[in-house]
C-alpha positions, -999 to 999 in steps of 0.1 A, spaced: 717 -547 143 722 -533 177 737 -556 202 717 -549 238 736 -556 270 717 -556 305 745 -546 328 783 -541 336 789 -583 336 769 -586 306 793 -559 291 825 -582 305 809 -612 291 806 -595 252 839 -585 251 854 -626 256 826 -632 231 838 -635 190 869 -614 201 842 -586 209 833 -578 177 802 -555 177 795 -557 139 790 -528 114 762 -501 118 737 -489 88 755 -467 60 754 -430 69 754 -406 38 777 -376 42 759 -345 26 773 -311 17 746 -299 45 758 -321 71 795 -307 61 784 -265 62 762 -278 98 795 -288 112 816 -260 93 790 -232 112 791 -252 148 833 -251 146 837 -220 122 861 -241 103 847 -228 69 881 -240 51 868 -240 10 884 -277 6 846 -284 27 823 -256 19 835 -243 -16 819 -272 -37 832 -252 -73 865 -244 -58 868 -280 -46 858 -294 -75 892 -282 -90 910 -291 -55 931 -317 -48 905 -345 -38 879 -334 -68 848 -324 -44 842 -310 -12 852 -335 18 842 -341 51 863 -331 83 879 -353 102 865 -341 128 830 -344 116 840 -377 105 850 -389 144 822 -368 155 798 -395 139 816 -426 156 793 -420 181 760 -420 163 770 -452 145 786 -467 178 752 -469 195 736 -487 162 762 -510 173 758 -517 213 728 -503 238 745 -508 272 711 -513 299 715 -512 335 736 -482 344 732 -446 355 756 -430 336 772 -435 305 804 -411 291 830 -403 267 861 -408 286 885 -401 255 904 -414 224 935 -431 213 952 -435 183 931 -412 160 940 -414 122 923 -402 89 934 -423 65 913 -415 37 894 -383 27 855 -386 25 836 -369 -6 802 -352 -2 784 -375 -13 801 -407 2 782 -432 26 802 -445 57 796 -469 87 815 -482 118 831 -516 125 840 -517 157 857 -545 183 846 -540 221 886 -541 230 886 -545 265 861 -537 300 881 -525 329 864 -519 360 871 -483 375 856 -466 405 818 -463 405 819 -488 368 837 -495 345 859 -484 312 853 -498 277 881 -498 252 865 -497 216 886 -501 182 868 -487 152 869 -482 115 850 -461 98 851 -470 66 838 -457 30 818 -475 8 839 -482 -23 870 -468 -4 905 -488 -5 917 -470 30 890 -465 59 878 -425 66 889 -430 101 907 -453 129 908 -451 164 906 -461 199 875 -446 221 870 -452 257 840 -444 272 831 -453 311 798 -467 326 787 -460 358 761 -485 381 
């Protein structure tokens, strides 16, 4: 369920609230498609994620998912999570602490739970601090876990 915000005190207000915990998005199924899409947009065509047969025999049993296309979701299922209203401009700012703990299988279904860490106010806005997990259904270890800042601008 998307948490919806109506401006930058709003935003300040969430994060005190429940330790800013924004909840966990829908399940997001990772396809071999969505896998080849990404391997085409960053020619990584590496056969551990585009070789399903080869894979198959590989050291994780199927194709998997890069990491990268893995953080490259966070944010799809980060605004599932929080719909910010009331500013002009809303951007990645950057990322902390990235880890890929776990490989993700074609085939797997992930979501985001994520903790609004902190709102600092910055020229022109502010900066959110956002901790999230992406975790696999069924998995023991998360697919990903990081730190994202983004910045809002009034």
């Amino acid at each position: 369920m998307t948490i919806t915000v109506h401006g930058i005190d709003a935003l300040k207000k969430l994060a005190l609230e429940n330790d800013g915990d924004l909840g966990t998005s829908d399940w997001l199924e990772i396809t071999q498609q969505r896998i080849d899409t990404f391997a085409d947009a960053t020619d990584d065509h590496q056969w551990i994620h585009t070789d399903p047969e080869r894979a198959a025999a590989g050291p994780f049993g199927a194709p998997i998912a890069h990491g990268y296309l893995t953080l490259s979701l966070f944010i799809p299922l980060f605004t599932g999570l929080l719909d910010v209203q009331g500013v002009t401009t809303k951007v990645n700012y950057g990322l902390d602490k990235v880890r890929f703990p776990a490989p993700v299988p074609v085939g797997s279904r992930i979501r985001l739970a994520a903790r609004l860490a902190s709102v600092d106010d910055v020229p022109g806005g502010v900066q959110i601090a956002v901790d999230g997990t992406v975790e696999i259904e069924g998995g023991a270890k998360p697919a990903a876990v990081l730190r994202s800042l983004s910045r809002f601008y009034v």
